[in-house]
N, C-alpha and C positions, 0 to 999 in steps of 0.2 A: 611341777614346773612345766612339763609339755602338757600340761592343762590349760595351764594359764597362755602360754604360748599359741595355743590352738584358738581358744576367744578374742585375743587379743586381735590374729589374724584376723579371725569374721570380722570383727568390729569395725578395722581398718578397710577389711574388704566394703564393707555395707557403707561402709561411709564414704569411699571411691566414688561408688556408684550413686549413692544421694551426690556428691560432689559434680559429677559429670552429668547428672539432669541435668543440674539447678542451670550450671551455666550451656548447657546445651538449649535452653526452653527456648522456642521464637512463640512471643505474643503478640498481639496487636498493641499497639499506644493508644495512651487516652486519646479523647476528640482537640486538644488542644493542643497537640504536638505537631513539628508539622509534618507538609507531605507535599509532595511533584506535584507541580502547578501547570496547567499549557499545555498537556501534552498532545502531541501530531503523532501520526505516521505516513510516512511518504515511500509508497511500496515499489518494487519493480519487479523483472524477472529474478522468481526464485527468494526475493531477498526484501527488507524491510528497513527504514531509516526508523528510527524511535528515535522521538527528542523532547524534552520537555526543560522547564524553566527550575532554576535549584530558589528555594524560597525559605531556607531552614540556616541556623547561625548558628545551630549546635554544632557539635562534635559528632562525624559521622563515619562510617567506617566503610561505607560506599550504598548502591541501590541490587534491589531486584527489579528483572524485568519478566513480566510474564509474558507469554504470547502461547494460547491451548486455544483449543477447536472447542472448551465449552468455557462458559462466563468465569469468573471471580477464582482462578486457578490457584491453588496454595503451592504448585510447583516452579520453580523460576525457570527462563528459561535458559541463565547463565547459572554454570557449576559455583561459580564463585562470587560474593560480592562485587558489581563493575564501581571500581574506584573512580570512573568518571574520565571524559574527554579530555584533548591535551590540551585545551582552551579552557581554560578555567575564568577569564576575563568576562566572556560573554555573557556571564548567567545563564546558558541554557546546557546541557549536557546531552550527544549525540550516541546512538545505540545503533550498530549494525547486526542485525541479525540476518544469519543465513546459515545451511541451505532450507528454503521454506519449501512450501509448493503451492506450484500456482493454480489459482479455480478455488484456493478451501479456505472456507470464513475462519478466522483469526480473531480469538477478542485480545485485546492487548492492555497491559495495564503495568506502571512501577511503584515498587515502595521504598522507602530507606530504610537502611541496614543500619540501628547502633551499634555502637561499642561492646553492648550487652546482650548482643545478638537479637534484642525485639527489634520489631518493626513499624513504621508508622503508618499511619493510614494510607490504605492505596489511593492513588492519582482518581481519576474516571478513567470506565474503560472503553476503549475504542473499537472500535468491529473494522478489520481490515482485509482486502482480498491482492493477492499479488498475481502480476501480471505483467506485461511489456507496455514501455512507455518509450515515449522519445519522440523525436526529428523526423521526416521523413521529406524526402522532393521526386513529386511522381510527373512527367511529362506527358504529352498529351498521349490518350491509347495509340497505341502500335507504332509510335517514332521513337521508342528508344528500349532498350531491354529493362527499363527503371520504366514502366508504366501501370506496375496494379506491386499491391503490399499485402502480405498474409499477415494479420495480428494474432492469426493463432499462432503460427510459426515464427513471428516476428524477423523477417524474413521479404526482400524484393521478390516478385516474382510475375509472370506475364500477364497480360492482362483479361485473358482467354480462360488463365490456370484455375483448375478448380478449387484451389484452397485463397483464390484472390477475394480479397475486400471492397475494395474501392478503384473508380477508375476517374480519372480525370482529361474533361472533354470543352472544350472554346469550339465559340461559332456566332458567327456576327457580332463580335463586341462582348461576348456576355460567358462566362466562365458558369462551368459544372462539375457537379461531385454526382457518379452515376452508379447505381447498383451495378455488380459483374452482370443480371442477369440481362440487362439489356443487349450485354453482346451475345448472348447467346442464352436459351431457356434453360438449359438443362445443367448451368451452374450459380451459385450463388446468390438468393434472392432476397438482397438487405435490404434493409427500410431508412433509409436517411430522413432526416428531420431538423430544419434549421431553427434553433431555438432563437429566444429573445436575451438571452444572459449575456452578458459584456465580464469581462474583468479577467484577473488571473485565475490557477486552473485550483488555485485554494478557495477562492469564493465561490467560480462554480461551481463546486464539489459539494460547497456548505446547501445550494438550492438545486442540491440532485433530485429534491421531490417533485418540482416540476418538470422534471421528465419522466413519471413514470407513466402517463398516460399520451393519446396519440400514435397513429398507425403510421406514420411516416411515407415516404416515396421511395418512388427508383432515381430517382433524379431532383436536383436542387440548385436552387443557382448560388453561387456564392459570389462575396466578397471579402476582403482583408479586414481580419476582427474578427468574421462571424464564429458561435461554434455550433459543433453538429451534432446533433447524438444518431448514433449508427446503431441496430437492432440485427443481430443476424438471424436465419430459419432454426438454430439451436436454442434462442434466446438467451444469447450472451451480447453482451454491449463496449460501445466505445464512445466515448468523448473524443474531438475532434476539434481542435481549432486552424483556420487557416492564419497562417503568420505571415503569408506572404503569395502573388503573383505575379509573374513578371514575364517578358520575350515576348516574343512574336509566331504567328504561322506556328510551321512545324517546331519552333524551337521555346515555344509558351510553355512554362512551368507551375507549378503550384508546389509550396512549399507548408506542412503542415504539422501541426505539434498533435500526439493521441496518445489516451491512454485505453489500455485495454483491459476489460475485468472478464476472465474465463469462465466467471461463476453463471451457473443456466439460472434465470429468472428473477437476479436480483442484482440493482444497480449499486455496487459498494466497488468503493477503486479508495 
């Protein structure tokens, strides 16, 4: 009797465990199932927007999102299934991820999670670098303590200061975006560059290949529209649009939108 009793257990046992693969297995789906459509990423300090369009009318039990320093990741980079945004109207599903770091290439990519634990084909992946974006209104050098910006520190700071970007300078009618190093040698000696691209900062982004060549200035003239791309002696980069100039004399400002990519030698924001 504790014979029988003893194989019975194995049997049971062994069969747990076939039991607990089977529905444990994540596999790929065939090519006809579906998968994340659209996807973007829109980065910032430390952190990352992921969004992409829902294009499946099955039965779904939420998405993975990958985001690893090498290509085609089998690890997510949420613990759990994300069951998705609290807009479900829109058709597109929104993914915050953080804390990242900023300067290090990111390939990024999602898939959907069935019911049955497989998964569908992954989205395309994207190559994303995070870094500081935003607003900024610098006044002309030395009238106001708002007159040079660090994008590495993302951060106001003087226009003299060694860790400063960009300075902004009127004279005769005619508005500039000037390297630090013009105020003095022994800081800052970026290369500005007024490109020919018009539009929002998602189309320029798409024709970043036309900026990767070109030695740039110290100095450029701008006006409302233009945008710029800034080169620093580290070779890291920034996009730049001016969105606005306005005042007079001492009290003339320029108001500007930038993104910045900390990454040395390669233009991905």
């Amino acid at each position: 009797m504790m014979k029988r009793s003893l194989i019975f257990g194995l049997l049971s046992a062994v069969g747990a465990v076939l039991l607990s693969c089977g529905t444990g297995k994540v596999s790929e789906e065939a090519a006809d199932r579906c998968q994340p459509d659209d996807l973007r990423v829109d980065v910032n300090t430390g952190s990352m927007d992921v969004s992409w369009k829902r294009n499946c009318d099955r039965l779904i039990s939420g998405y993975n999102i990958y985001i690893a320093e090498a290509p085609a990741s089998a690890v997510p980079f949420n613990s759990t299934p994300y069951s998705g945004d609290t807009n479900p109207d829109d058709g597109v599903e929104h993914f915050t991820a953080e804390p990242l770091d900023d300067g290090k290439k990111y390939y990024v990519s999602v898939r959907i999670v069935y019911p049955d634990r497989t998964l569908s084909r992954p989205s395309d992946e994207l190559v994303a670098v995070c870094g500081p974006r935003g607003e900024i209104e610098l006044s002309v050098r030395y009238k106001s303590d708002r007159d040079g910006y660090s994008f590495d520190q993302n951060a106001y700071v003087p226009a003299n200061d060694l860790y400063n970007d960009i300075v902004f300078f009127s004279k005769d009618g005619r508005d500039y975006l000037d390297s630090p190093v013009r105020l003095d040698a022994f800081i800052k000696a970026n290369r500005l560059r007024k490109t020919s691209l018009r539009g929002t900062f998602d189309q320029v982004k798409g024709r970043i290949d036309q900026l990767r060549d070109g030695r740039g200035e110290d100095r450029v003239n701008v006006a409302k529209g233009d945008w710029l791309h800034l080169r620093t002696p580290d070779d890291t980069n920034a996009l730049i649009k001016v969105l606005d100039i306005y005042g007079s004399g001492v009290d003339r400002k320029i108001k500007l939108f930038f993104a910045y990519s900390p990454l040395p030698g390669e233009i991905i924001f």
